[in-house]
C-alpha positions as CSV (number, residue, x, y, z in Angstrom):
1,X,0.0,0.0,0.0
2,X,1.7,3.5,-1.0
3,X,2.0,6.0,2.0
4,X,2.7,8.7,0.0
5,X,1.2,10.9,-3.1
6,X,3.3,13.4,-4.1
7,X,1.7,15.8,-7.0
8,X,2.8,18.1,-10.2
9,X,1.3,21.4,-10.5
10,X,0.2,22.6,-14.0
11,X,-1.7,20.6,-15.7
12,X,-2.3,18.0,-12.3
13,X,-3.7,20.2,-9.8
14,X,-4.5,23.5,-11.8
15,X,-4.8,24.8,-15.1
16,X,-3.5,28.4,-14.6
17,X,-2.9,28.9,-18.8
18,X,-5.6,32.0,-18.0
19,X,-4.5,34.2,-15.7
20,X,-0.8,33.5,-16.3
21,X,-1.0,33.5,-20.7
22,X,-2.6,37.5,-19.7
23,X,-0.1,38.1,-16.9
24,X,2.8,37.3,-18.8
25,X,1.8,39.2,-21.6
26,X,1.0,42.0,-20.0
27,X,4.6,42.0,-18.4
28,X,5.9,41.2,-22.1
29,X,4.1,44.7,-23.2
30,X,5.4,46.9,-20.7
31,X,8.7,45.8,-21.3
32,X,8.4,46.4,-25.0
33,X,9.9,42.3,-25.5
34,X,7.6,42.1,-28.4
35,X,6.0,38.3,-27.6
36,X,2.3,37.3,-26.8
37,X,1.4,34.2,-25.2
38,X,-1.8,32.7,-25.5
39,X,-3.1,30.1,-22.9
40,X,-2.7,27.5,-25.3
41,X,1.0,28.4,-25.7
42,X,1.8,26.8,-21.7
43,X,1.0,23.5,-23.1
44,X,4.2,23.4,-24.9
45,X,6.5,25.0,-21.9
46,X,4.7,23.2,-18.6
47,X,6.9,21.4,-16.8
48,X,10.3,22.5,-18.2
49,X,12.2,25.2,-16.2
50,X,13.0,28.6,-16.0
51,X,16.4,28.2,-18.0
52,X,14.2,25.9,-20.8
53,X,11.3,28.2,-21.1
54,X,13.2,31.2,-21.8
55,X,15.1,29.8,-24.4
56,X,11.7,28.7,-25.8
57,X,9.8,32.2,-25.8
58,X,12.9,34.2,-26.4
59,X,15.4,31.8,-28.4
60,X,17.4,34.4,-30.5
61,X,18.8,36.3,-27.3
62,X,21.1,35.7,-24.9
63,X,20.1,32.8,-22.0
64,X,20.5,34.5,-19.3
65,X,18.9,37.7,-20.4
66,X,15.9,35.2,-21.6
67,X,15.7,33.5,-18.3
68,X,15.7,37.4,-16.9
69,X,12.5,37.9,-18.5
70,X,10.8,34.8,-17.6
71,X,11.7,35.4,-13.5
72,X,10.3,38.8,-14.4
73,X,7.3,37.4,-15.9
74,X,6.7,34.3,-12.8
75,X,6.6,36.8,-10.4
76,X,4.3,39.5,-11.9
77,X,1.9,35.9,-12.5
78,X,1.3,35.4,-8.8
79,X,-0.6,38.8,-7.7
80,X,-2.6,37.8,-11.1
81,X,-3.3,34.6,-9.6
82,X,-4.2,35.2,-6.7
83,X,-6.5,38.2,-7.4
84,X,-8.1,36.1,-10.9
85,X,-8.1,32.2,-10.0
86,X,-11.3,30.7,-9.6
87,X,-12.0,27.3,-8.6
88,X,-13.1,26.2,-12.0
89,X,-9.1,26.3,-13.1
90,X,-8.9,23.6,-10.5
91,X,-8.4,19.8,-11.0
92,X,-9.4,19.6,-7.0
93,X,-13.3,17.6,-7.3
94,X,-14.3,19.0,-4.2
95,X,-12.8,21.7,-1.7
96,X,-12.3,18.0,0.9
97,X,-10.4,16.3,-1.2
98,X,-7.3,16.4,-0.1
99,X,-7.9,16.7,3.3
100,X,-9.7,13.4,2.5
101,X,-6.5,11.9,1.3
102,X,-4.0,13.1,3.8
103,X,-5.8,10.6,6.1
104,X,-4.3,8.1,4.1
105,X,-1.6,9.2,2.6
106,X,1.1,12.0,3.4
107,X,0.8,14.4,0.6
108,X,3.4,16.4,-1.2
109,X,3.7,19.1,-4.3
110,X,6.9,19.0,-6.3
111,X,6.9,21.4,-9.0
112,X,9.5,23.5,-11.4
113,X,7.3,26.6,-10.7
114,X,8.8,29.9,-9.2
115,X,8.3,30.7,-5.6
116,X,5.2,31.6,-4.2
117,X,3.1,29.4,-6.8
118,X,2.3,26.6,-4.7
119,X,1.8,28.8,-1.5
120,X,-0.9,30.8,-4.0
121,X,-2.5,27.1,-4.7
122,X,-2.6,26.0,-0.9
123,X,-3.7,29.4,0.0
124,X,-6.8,29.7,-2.7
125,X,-7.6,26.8,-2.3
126,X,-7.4,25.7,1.6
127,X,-5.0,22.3,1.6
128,X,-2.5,23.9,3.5
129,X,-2.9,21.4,6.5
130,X,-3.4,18.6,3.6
131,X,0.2,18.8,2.4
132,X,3.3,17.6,4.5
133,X,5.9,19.9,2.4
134,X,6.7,21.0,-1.3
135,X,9.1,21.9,-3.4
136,X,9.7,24.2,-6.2
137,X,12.8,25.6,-8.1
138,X,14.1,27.9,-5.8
139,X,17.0,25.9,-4.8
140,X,17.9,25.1,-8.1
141,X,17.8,21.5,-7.9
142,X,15.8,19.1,-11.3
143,X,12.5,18.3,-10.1
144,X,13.8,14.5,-9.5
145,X,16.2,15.7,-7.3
146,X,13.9,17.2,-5.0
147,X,11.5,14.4,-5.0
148,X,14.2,12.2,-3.9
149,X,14.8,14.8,-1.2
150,X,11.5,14.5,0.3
151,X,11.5,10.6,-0.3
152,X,14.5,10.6,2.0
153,X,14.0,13.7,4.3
154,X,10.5,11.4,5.1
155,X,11.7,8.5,5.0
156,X,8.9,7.9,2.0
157,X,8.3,4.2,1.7
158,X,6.5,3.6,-1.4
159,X,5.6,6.8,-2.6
160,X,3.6,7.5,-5.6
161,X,4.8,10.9,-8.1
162,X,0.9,11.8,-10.1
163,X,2.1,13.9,-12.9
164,X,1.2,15.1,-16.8
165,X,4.4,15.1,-18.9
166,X,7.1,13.1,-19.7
167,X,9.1,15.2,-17.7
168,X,7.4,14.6,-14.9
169,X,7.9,10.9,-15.7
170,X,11.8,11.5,-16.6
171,X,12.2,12.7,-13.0
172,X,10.3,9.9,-11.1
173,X,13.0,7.5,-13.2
174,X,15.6,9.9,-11.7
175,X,14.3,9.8,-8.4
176,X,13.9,5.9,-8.4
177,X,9.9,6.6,-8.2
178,X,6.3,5.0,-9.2
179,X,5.0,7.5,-11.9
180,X,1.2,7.7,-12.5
181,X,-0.1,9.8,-15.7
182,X,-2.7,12.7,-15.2
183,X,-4.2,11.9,-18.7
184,X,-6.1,15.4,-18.4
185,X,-3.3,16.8,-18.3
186,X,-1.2,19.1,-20.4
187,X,1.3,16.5,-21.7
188,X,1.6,12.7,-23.0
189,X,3.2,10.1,-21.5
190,X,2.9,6.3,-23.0
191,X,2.6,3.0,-21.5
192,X,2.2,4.3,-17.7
193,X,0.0,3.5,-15.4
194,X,-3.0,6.3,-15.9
195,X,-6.2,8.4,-14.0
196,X,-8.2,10.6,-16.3
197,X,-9.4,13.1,-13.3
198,X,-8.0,13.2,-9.6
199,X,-11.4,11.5,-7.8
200,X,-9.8,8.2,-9.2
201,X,-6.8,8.3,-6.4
202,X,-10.0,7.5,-3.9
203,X,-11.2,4.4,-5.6
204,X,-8.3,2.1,-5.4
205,X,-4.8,1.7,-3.6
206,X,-2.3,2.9,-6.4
C-alpha cells in the first residue's frame, strides 16, 4: 500500500494557462519584449524550467537575459493569480479532497514553478494542513532531485509521483519513483499507469 502521493502542478492540480497567458503578456508589453502568449502556448512549456522556457519564448537572445524575462514574468503571474483564480481552473473535485486523502496518505507538491506558486495554490484553495511539504525551483535543484529529497527527508516508503508530462515521468526514473499519468493533463506520456481526473486516487490503492 503507498504511504505517500506526491503531485505536479500545472496541468495536475491547476490549469492556470488564463491568468498567467494575460499576466505574462501583460509584463511582455510593458517591457516592450515584443512576444504574446496565448493560454494554449503553456501546453508546450509546462513542466520545463525557467532556464528551458526562456530559451523557448525568447530563443534568438542571450540565456540568461531570456531566463531574466521569464523570472520577471513568474513573479508578476502570482498577484494575477491570486487576485483572478477561480475554482473552476482547479483539477481539485471538491474543496475536501485532499484533506480526505492526507488521512491516508502524506501528501506532497513537487513542481518547477517559481516561488510563491504553490503557497498561491494552498492558500486559494485551503489544503494547507493537507500537504506535508513542497518543493519548487528555488533551490535550483531538477524536479527529481527534490522528489528524492522529500522521499529521503520522510523517510517515503512507497511513494507515488501523479504527474502530466514526460518530464514529470523523466524525473520519477531519476528519483527511483512509481510514476502515475494525469491523462487530463497538459502533456503525454505512453505505457504508464494512468487516472483521467483526480477522484480516481479515492477508488483504489495505487
Amino acid at each position: 500500500m503507498r504511504d505517500s502521493l506526491l503531485f505536479d502542478m500545472d496541468g495536475t492540480l491547476v490549469d492556470w494557462r488564463v491568468p498567467i497567458a494575460i499576466s505574462w503578456t501583460k509584463t511582455f508589453e510593458e517591457h516592450h519584449w515584443n512576444k504574446t502568449l496565448r493560454p494554449d502556448d503553456f501546453r508546450l512549456i509546462a513542466g520545463h524550467t525557467t532556464a528551458e522556457i526562456g530559451k523557448m519564448c525568447f530563443p534568438d537572445i542571450d540565456p540568461a537575459e531570456s531566463y531574466r524575462r521569464i523570472a520577471i514574468a513568474s513573479q508578476e503571474e502570482i498577484p494575477a493569480i491570486r487576485k483572478n483564480a477561480t475554482w473552476e481552473e482547479c483539477y481539485l473535485p471538491d474543496p475536501d479532497f485532499l484533506n480526505r486523502l492526507s488521512r491516508r496518505y502524506r501528501l506532497f507538491i513537487v513542481s518547477n514553478c517559481m516561488a510563491g506558486y504553490i503557497e498561491s495554490f494552498l492558500d486559494l484553495y485551503g489544503s494547507k494542513e493537507a500537504v506535508t511539504d513542497y518543493r519548487d525551483n528555488r533551490n535550483g535543484r531538477s524536479k527529481g532531485q527534490n522528489i528524492k529529497e522529500l522521499v529521503e527527508k520522510y523517510h517515503l516508503k512507497s511513494p507515488l509521483y501523479i504527474g502530466d508530462t514526460i518530464m514529470d515521468w523523466e524525473a520519477c526514473q531519476e528519483a527511483g519513483v512509481d510514476f502515475l499519468y494525469a491523462a487530463y493533463g497538459f502533456g503525454k506520456a505512453d505505457n504508464v499507469p494512468s487516472i483521467r481526473c483526480l477522484a480516481e486516487l479515492e477508488n483504489k490503492d495505487w
